[in-house]
C-alpha positions as CSV (number, residue, x, y, z in Angstrom):
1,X,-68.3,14.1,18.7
2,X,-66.6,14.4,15.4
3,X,-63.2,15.0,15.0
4,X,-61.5,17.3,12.2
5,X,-57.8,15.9,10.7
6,X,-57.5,19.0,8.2
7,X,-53.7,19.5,7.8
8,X,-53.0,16.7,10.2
9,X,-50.5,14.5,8.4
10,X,-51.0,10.7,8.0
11,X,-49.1,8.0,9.7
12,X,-48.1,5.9,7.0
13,X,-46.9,9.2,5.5
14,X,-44.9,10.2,8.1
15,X,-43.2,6.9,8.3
16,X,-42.2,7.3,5.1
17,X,-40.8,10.3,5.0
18,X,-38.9,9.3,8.0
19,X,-37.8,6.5,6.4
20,X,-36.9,8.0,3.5
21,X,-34.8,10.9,5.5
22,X,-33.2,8.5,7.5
23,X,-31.9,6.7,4.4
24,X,-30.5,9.9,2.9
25,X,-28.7,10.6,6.6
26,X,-27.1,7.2,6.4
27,X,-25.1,7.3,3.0
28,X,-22.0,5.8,3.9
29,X,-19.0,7.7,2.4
30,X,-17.0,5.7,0.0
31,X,-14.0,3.8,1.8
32,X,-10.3,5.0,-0.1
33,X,-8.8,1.7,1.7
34,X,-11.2,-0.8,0.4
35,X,-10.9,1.2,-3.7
36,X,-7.4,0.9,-3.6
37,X,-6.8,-2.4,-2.9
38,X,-9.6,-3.5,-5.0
39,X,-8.0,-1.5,-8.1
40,X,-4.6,-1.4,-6.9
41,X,-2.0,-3.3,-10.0
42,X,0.7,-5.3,-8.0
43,X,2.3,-6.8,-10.9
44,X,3.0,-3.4,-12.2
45,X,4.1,-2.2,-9.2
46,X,6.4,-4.3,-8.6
47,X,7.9,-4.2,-12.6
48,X,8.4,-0.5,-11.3
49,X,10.0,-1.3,-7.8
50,X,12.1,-3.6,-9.3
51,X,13.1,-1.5,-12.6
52,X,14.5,1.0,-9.7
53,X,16.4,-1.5,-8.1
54,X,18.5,-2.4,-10.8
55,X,21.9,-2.4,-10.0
56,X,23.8,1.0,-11.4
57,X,27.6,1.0,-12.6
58,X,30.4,1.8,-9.9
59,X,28.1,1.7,-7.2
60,X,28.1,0.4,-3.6
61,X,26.2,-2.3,-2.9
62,X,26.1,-4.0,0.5
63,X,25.8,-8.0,0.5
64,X,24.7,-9.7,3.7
65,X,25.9,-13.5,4.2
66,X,22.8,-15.8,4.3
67,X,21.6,-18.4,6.3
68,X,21.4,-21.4,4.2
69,X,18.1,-22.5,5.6
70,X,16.7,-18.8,4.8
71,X,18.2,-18.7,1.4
72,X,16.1,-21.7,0.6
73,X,12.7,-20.2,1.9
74,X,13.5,-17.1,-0.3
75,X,14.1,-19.3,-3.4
76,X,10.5,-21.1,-2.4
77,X,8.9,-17.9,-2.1
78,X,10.3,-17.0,-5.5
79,X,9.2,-20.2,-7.1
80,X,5.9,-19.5,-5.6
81,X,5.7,-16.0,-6.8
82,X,6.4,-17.1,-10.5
83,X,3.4,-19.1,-10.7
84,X,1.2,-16.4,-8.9
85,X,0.7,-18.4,-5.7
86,X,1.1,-15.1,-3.8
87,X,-0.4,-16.2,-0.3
88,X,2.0,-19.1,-0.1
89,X,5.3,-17.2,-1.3
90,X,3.9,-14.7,1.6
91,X,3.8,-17.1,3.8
92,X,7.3,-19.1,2.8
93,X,8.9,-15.7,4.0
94,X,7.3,-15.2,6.8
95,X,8.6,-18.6,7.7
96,X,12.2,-16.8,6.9
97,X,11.8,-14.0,8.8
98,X,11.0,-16.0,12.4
99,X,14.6,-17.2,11.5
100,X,15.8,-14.3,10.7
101,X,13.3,-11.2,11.4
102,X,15.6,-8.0,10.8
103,X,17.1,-9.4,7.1
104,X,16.7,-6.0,5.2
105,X,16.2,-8.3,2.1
106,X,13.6,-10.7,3.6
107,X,12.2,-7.6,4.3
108,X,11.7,-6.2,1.0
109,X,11.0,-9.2,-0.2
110,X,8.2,-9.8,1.9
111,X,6.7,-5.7,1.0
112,X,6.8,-6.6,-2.6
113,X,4.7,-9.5,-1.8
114,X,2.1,-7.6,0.0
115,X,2.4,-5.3,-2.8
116,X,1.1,-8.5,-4.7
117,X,-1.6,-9.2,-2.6
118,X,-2.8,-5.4,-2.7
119,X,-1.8,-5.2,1.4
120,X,-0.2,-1.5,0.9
121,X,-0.2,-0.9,4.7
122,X,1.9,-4.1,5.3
123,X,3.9,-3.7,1.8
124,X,5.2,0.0,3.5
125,X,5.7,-0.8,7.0
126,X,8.0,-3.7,5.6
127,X,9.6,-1.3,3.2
128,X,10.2,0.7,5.8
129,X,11.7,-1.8,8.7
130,X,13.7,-2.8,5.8
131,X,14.9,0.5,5.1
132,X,15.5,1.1,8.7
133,X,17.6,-1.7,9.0
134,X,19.9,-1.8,6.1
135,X,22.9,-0.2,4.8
136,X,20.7,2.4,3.2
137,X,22.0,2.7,0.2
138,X,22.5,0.5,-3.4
139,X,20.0,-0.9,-5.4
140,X,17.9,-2.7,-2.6
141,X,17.7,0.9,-0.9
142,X,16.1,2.3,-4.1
143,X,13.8,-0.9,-3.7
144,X,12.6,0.4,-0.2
145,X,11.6,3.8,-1.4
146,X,10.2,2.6,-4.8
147,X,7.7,0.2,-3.1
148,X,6.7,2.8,-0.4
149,X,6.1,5.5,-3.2
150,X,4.3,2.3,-5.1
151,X,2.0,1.8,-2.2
152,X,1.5,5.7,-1.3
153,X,0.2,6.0,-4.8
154,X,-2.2,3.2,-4.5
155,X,-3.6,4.6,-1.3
156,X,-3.7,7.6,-3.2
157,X,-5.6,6.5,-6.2
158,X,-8.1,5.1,-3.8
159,X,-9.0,8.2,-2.3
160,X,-9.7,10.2,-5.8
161,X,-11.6,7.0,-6.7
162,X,-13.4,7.5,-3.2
163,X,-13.7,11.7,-3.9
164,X,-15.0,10.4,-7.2
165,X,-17.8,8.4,-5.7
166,X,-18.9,10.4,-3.1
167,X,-22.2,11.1,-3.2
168,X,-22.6,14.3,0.3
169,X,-20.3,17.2,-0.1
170,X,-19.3,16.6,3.6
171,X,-17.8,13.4,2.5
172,X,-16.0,14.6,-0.4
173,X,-14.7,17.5,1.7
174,X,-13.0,15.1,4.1
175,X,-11.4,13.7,1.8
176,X,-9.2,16.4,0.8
177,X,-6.3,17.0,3.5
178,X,-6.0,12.9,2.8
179,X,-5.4,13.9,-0.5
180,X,-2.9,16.7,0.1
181,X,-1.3,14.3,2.6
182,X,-0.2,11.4,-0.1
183,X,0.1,13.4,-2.3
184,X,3.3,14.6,-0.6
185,X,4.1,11.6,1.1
186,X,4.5,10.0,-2.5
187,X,6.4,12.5,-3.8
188,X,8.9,12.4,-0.9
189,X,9.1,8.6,-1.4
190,X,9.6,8.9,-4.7
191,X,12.4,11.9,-4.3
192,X,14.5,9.4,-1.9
193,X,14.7,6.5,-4.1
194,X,17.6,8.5,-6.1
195,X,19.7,9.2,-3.0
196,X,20.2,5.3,-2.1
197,X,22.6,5.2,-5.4
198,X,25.9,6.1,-3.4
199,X,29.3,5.8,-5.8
200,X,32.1,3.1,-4.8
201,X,34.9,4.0,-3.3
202,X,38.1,4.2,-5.5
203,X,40.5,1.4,-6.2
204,X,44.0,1.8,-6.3
């Protein structure tokens, strides 16, 4: 008995349009996290964080008293950050802050090195707890709120780099209320680092 195949497919066909489909169904969307670090500039950023942190005339400017022992981390971990070693100045304050983990300074100290090593979650939260705990005001305020705008605009650079890439509508779609979101959450940032500059009082 003969058998007819007429408009039957063939296997090896099949498996290779499967294939092929399967492929196409498994793009992976670009990731915005893994673009920005990868193109994020922390020396610039942190010529811009600390531009805004210079100190303005008549103003207020809170001065903790240090701990000797953290004072000389903090040197270290600036010695360490003039010769680029940025792990190792990361990891001199870290030694700081187990001695003393609520310094608003340490703090920001530590942010602007993960702004260094492109860690813009960990430079904001530090920004932030640094923020948090401070006198909120004077030039290491403005320092805060410079180095979380600095780090909501890298995030934000890697998602149009990510929208850029994207190769499936769906994708590119998703990407948009992340967009809208820093976009906003940048320009707050950016709008606070003008009210930490808080006059003197008066002298008489």
């Amino acid at each position: 008995m003969s058998r007819s195949f007429s408009g039957a497919v063939p296997r090896g066909a099949a498996l290779l349009a499967l294939s092929v489909l399967a492929a196409a169904c498994s793009v992976a969307p670009p990731q915005p996290s893994a673009l920005a670090e990868a193109n994020f500039n922390g020396e610039a950023a942190i010529a811009a964080v600390r531009s805004a942190g210079g100190a303005a005339a008549r103003e207020l400017d809170v001065q903790p008293i240090r701990d000797p022992q953290v004072e000389d981390l903090r040197q270290q971990a600036a010695q360490l950050e003039r010769t680029r070693k940025y792990p190792e100045a990361a990891a001199a304050l870290d030694q700081a802050l187990q001695l003393n983990p609520s310094d608003p300074a340490l703090l920001q100290e530590r942010a602007e090195t993960a702004l260094l090593l492109h860690r813009l979650d960990d430079a904001e939260r530090y920004a932030q707890q640094a923020f948090d705990g401070g006198s909120q005001v004077g030039p290491l305020c403005r320092r805060h709120w410079a180095t979380i705008a600095q780090a909501r605009q890298g995030k934000l650079d890697g998602v149009n780099a990510a929208m850029k890439l994207a190769q499936r509508q769906e994708h590119y779609d998703a990407l948009l209320p992340q967009r809208s979101q820093l976009t906003e959450a940048r320009k707050q940032a950016q709008a606070r680092i003008d009210t930490c500059t808080v006059a003197a009082p008066p002298r008489y």
